[in-house]
N, C-alpha and C positions, 0 to 999 in steps of 0.2 A: 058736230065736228067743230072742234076748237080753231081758228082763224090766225093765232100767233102760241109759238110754241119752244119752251127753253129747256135745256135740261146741263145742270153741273155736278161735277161730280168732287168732292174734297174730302182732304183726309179730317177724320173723326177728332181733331181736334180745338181747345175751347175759344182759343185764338180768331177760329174760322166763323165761329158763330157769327161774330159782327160782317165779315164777307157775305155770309149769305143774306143777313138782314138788308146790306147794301145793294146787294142782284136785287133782291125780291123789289124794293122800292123800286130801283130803274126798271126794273122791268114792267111795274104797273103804272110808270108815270106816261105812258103812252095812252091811259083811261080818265087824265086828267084829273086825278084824286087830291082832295082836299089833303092840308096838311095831318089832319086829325086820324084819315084813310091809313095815308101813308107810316105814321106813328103806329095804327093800330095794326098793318100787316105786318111791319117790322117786328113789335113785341112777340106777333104770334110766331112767328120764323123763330125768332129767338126761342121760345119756349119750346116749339119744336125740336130743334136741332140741340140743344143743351139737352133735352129727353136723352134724343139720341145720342149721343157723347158718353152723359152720363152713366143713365139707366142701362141704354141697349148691346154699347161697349164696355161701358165699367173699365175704363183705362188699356184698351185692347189695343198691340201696337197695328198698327197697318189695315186699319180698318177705315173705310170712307162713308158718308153721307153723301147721297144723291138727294138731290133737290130738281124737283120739276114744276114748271111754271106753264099754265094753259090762260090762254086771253080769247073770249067769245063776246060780243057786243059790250056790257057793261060789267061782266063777270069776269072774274078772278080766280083763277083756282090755283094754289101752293099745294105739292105733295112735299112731303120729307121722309126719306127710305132711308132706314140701316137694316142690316143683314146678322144682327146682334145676337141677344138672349130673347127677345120677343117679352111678350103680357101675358101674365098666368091665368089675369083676371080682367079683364079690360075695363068692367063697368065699375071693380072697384080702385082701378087704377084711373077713373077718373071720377070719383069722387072726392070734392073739397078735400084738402088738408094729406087728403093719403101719399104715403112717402114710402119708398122701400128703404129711404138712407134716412134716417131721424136723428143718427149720430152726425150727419155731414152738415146739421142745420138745411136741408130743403123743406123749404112752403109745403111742397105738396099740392100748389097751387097753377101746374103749368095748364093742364087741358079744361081747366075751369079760365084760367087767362086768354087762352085759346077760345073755346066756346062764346065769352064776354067780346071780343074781340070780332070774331070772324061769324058771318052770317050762317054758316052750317061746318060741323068738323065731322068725319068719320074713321077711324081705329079699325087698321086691320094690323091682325099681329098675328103670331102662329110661335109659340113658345121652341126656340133653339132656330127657330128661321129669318126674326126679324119684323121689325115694324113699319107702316105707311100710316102717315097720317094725311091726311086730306081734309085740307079746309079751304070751302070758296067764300067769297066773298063781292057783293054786287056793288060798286062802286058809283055815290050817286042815289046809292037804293036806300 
């Protein structure tokens, strides 16, 4: 059982990315994380939630990302839900470099940033339902 617990909800736009990377930091700064922590939960938030944006909405009006925040002793866990198109393939949607927009210029490199980043990620998706991404992280660890 998780001991502090957030949850927000905003709309699916790119603008908001930086908002959420700003929650996620406060909300971990209660774990006393190095600054390096905190740069590195921020990127993943961002790479997250730009996922979602992008990939999950693909420019959908009135769509939101949920973002939820769980704190257990030195751990960290960040989800980020959209209600989107979902992952046809998950394992090769995160494989380095894979992109579904190659015309838009995307890296292809968000859940490999994510990964590098955060101590464990997990991908649930269900194609035309939407994606969670879950990555914890032990701060300190």
């Amino acid at each position: 059982m998780f001991k502090n617990e957030m949850e927000l909800k905003f709309a699916a736009l790119s603008e908001n990315q930086a908002f959420a990377r700003v929650v996620a930091a406060a909300f971990a700064t209660r774990l006393n994380p190095t600054v390096a922590e905190i740069t590195e939960i921020k990127t993943a938030v961002s790479e997250a939630v730009t996922n979602a944006i992008i990939h999950g909405y693909d420019g959908l009006d009135g769509a939101a990302v949920i973002m939820r925040g769980y704190i257990k002793g030195r751990e960290i866990l960040i989800e980020i839900e959209d209600a989107g198109r979902g992952i046809e393939d998950i394992e090769q949607a995160r494989e380095p470099l894979f992109t579904t927009k190659p015309d838009e210029e995307r890296s292809g490199m968000g859940f490999t940033v994510m990964e590098e980043f955060m101590d464990s990620l997990e991908v649930e998706s269900e194609p035309g339902r939407g994606t969670i991404v879950k990555m914890r992280k032990i701060i300190g660890g």
